[in-house]
MMTF fields as JSON, N, C-alpha, C and O atoms, coordinates in Angstrom:
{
  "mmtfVersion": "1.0.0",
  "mmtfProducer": "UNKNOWN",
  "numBonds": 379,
  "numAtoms": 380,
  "numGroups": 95,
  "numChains": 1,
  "numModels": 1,
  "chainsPerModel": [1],
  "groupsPerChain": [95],
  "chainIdList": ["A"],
  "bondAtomList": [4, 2, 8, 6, 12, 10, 16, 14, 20, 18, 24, 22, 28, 26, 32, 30, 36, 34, 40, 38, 44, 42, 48, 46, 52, 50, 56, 54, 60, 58, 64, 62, 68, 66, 72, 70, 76, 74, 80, 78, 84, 82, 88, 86, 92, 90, 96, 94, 100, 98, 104, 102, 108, 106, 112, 110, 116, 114, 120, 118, 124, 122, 128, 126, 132, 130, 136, 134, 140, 138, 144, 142, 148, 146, 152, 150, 156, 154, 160, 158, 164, 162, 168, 166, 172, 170, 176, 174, 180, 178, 184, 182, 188, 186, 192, 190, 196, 194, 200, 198, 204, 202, 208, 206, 212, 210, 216, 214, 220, 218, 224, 222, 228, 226, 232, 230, 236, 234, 240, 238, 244, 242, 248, 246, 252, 250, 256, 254, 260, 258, 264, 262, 268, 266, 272, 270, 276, 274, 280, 278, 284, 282, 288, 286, 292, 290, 296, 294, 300, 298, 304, 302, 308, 306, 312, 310, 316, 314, 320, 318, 324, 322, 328, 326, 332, 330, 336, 334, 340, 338, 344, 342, 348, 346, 352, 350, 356, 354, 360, 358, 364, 362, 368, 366, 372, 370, 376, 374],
  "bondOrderList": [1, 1, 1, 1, 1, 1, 1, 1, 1, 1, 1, 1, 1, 1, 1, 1, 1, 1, 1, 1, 1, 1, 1, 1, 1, 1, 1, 1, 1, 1, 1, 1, 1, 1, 1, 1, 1, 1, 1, 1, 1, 1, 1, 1, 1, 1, 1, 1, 1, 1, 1, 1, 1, 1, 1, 1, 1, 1, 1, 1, 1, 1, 1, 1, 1, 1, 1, 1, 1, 1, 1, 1, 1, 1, 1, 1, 1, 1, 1, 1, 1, 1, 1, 1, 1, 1, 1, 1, 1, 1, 1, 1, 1, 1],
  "groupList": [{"groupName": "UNK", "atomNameList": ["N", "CA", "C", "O"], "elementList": ["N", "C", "C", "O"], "formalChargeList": [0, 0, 0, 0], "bondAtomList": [1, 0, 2, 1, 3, 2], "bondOrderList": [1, 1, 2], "singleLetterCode": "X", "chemCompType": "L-PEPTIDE LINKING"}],
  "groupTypeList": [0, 0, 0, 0, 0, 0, 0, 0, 0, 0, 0, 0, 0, 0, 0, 0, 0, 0, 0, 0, 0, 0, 0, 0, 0, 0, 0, 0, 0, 0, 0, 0, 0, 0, 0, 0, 0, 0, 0, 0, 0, 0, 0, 0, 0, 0, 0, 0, 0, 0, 0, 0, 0, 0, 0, 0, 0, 0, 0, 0, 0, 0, 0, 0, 0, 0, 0, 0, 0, 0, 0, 0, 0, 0, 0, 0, 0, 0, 0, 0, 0, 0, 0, 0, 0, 0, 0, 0, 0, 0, 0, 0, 0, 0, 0],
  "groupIdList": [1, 2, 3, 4, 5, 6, 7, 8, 9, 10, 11, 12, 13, 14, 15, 16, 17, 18, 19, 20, 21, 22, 23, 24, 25, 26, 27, 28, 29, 30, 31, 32, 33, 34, 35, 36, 37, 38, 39, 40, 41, 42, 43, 44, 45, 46, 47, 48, 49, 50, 51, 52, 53, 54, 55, 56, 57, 58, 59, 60, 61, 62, 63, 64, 65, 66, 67, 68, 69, 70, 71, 72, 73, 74, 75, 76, 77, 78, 79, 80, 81, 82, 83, 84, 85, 86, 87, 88, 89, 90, 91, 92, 93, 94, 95],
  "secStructList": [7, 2, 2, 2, 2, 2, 2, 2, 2, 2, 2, 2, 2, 7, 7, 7, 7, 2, 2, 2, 2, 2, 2, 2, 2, 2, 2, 2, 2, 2, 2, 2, 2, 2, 2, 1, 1, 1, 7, 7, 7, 2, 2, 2, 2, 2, 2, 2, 6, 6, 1, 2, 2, 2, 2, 6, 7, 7, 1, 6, 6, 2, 2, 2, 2, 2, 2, 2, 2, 2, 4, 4, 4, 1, 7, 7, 2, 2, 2, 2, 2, 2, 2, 2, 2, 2, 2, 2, 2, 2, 2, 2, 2, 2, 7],
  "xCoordList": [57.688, 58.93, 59.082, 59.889, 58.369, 58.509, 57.837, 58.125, 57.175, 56.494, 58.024, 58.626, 58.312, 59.74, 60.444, 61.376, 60.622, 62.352, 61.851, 62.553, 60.541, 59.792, 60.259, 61.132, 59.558, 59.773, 60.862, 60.773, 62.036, 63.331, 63.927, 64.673, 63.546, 64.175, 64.01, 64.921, 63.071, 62.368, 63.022, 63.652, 63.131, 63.654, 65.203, 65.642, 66.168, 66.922, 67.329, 68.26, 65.999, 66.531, 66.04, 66.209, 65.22, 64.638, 66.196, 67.094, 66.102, 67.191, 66.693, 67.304, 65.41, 65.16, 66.311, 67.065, 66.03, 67.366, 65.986, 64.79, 66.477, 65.848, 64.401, 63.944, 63.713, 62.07, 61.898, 61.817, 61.873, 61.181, 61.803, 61.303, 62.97, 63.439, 62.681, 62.374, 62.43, 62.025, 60.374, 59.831, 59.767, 58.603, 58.321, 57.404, 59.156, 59.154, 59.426, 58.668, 60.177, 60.925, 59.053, 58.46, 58.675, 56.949, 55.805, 54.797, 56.24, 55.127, 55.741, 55.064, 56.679, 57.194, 56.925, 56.599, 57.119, 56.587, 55.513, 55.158, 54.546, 52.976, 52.646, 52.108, 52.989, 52.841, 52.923, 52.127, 54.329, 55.217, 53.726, 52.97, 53.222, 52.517, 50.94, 50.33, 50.736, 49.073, 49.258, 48.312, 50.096, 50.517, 50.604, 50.096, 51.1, 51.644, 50.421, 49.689, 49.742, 48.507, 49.021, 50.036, 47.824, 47.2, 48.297, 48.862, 48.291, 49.114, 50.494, 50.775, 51.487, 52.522, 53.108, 52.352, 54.192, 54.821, 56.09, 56.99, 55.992, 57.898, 59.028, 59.952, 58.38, 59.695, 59.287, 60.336, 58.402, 57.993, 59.151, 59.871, 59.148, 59.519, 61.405, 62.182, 61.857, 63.057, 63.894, 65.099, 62.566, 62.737, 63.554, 64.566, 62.898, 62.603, 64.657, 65.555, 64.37, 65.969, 66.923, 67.998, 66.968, 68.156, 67.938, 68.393, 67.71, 67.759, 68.835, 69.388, 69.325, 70.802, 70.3, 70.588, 69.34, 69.011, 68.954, 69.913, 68.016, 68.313, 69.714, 70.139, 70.137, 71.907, 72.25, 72.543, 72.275, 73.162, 72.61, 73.028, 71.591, 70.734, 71.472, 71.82, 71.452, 72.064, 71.713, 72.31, 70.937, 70.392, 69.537, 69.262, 69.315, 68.938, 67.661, 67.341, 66.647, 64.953, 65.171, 64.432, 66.523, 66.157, 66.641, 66.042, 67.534, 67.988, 67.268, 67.543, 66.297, 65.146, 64.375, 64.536, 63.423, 62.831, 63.412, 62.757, 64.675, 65.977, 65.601, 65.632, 65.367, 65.128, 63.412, 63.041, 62.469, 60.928, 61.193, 61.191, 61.49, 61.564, 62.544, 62.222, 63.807, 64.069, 62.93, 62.742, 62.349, 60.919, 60.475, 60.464, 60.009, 58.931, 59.123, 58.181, 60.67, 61.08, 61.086, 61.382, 60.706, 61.113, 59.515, 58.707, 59.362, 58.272, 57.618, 58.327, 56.061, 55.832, 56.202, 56.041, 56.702, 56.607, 55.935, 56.269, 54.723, 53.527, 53.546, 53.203, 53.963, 53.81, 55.0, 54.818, 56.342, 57.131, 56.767, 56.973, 56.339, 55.962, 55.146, 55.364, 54.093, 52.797, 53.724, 53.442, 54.931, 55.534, 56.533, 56.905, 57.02, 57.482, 56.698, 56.922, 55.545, 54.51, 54.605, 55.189, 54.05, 53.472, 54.534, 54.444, 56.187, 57.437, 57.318, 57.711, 57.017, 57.128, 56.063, 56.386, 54.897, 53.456, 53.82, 53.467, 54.748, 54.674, 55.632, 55.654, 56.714, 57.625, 57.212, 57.622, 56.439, 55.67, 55.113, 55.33, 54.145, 53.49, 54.09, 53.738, 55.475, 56.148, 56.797, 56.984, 57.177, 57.855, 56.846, 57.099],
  "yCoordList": [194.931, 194.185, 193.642, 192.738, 194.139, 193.776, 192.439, 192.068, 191.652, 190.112, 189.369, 188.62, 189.977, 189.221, 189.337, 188.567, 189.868, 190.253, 188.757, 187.788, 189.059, 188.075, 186.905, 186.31, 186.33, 185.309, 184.649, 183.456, 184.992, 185.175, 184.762, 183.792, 185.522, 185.258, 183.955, 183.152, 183.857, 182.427, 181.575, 180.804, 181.389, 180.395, 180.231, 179.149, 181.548, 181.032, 180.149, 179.412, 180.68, 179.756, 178.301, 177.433, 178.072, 176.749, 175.45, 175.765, 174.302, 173.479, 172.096, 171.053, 172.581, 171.711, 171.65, 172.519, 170.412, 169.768, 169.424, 169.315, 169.333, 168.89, 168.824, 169.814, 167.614, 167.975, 169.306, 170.498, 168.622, 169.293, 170.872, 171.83, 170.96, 172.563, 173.4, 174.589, 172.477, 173.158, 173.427, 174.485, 172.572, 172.586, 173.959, 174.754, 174.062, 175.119, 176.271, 177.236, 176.306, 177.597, 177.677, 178.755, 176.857, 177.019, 177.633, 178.294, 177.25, 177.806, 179.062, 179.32, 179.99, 181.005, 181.856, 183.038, 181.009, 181.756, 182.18, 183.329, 180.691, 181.674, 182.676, 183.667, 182.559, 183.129, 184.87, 185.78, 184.888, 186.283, 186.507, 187.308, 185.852, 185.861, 186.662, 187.68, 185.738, 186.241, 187.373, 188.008, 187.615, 189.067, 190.096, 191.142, 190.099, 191.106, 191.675, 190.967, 193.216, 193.617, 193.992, 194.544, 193.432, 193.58, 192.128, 191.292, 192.226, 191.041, 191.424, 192.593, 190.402, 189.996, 190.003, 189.395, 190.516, 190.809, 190.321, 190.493, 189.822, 189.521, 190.354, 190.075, 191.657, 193.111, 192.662, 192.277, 192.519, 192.258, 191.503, 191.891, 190.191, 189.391, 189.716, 189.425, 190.238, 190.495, 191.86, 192.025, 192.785, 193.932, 192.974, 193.408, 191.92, 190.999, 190.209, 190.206, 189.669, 189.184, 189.929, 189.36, 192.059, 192.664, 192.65, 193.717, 192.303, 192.428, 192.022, 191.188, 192.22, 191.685, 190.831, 189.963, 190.494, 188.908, 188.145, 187.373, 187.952, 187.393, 187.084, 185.965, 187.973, 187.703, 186.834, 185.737, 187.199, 186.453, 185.024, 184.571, 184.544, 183.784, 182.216, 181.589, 182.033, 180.795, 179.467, 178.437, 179.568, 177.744, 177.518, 178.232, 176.283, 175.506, 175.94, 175.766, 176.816, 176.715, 177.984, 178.514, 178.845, 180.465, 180.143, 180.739, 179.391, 179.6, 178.757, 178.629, 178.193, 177.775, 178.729, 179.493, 179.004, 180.488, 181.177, 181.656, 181.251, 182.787, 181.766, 182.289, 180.766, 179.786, 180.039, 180.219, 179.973, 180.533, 181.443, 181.094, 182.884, 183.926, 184.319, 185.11, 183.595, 183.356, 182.893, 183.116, 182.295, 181.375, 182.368, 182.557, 183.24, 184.135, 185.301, 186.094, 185.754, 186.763, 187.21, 188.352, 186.099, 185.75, 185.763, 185.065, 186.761, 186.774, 185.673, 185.185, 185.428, 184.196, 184.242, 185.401, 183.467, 183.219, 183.976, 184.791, 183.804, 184.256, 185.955, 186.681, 186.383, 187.436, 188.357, 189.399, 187.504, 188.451, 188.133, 188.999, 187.151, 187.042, 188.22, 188.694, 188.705, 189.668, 190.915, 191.805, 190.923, 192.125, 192.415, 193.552, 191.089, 191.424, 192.164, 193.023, 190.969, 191.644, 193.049, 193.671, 193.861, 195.064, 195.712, 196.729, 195.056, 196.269, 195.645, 196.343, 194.807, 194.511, 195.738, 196.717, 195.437, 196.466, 197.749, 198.506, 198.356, 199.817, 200.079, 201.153, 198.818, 199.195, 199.627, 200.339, 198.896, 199.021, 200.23, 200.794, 200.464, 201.849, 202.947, 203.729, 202.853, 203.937, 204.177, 205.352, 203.169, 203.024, 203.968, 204.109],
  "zCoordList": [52.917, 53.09, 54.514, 54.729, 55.444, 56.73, 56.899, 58.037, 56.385, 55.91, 55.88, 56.65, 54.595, 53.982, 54.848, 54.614, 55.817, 56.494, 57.736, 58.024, 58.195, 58.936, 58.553, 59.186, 57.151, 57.027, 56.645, 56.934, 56.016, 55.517, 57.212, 57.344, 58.316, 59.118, 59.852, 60.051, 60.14, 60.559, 59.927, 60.652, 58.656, 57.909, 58.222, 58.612, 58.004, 58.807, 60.129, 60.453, 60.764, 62.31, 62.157, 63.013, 60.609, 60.815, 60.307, 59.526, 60.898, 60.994, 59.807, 59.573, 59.246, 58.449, 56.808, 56.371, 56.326, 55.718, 54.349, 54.616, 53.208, 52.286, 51.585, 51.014, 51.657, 51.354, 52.315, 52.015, 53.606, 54.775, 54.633, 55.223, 53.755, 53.62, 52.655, 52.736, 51.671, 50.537, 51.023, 50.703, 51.672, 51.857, 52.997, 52.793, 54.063, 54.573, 53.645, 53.746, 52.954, 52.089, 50.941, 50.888, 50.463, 49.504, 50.687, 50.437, 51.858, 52.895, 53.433, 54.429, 53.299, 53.241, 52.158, 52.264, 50.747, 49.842, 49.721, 49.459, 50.026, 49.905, 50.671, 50.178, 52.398, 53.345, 52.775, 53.006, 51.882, 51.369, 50.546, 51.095, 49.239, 48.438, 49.135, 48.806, 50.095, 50.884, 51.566, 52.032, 51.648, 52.953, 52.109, 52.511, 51.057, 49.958, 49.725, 49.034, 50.24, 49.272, 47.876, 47.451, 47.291, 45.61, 45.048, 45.753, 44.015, 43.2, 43.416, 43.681, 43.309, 43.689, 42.107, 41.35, 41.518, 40.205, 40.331, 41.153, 39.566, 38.843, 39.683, 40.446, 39.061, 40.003, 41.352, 41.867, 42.127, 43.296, 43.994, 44.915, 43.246, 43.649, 43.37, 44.279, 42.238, 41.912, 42.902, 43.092, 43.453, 44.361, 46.125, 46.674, 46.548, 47.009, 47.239, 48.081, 45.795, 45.849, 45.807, 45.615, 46.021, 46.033, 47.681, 48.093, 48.167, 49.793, 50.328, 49.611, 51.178, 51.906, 52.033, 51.209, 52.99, 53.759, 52.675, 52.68, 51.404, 50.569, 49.739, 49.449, 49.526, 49.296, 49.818, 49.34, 50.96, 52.21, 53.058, 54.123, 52.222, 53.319, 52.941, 51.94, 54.62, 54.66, 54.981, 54.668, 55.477, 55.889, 54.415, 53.45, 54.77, 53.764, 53.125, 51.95, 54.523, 53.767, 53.399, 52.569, 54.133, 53.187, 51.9, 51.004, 51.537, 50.124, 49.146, 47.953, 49.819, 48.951, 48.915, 47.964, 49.768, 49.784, 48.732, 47.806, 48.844, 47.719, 46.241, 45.127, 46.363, 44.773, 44.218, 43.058, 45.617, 45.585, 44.624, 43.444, 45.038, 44.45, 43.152, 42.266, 43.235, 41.525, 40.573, 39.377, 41.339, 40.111, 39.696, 38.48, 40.517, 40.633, 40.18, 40.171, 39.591, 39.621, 37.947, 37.595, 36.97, 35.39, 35.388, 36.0, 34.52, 33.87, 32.576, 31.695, 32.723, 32.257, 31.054, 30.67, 30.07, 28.465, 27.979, 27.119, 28.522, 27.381, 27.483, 26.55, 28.653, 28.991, 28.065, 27.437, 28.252, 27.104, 25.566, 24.716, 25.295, 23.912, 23.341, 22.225, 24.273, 24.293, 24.092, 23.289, 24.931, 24.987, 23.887, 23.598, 23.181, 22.072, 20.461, 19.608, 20.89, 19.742, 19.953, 19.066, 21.176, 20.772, 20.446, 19.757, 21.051, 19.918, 18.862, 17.927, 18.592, 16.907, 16.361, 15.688, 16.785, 16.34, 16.434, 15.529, 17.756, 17.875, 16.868, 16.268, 16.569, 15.44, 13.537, 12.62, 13.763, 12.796, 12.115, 11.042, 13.346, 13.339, 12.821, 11.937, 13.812, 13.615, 12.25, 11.932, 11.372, 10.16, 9.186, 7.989]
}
C-alpha cells in the first residue's frame, strides 16, 4: 500500500485538468499495477478504494486514478459467469 499512498499522493499535487488528468491518473494506475508483487485482483484493487485517500481524493487525476481502480475493482464477466456455473454444478451435486 505504500506505492498507492505514493502515487495517490502525487496525483493530488498534480494541477493537470482533463485528457492530461486522466492520462496522468492511467500512468498511476499502471505504475500501482507494476509495483504490486504477483497479480493485481479485483479485491486488490477494491482493498485499494476503502482507503481514506481514495475516499477523499480531490484533484482531478486522483479521482481519475479513484475511477482507474473502480474499473479494476468488478470482476471480468467471464470470470463471474465461471463462478456462477460451478454454484449451479456444486448445486447440483449436492441435490
Amino acid at each position: 500500500m505504500m506505492d498507492f499512498a505514493r502515487i495517490i499522493g502525487a496525483l493530488e499535487d498534480s494541477q493537470a485538468e482533463g485528457a492530461q488528468a486522466m492520462a496522468a491518473a492511467r500512468r498511476g494506475f499502471l505504475e500501482w499495477v507494476v509495483a504490486t508483487p504477483g497479480p493485481v485482483t479485483a479485491r486488490m484493487a477494491r482493498d485499494a478504494l476503502a482507503t481514506r485517500a481514495a475516499r477523499n481524493a480531490q484533484s482531478e487525476a486522483a479521482r481519475a486514478f479513484v475511477g482507474c481502480l473502480r474499473e479494476a475493482s468488478v470482476p471480468p464477466p467471464a470470470f463471474a459467469a465461471r463462478q456462477r456455473a460451478a454454484r449451479v454444478r456444486r448445486g447440483h451435486w449436492l441435490n
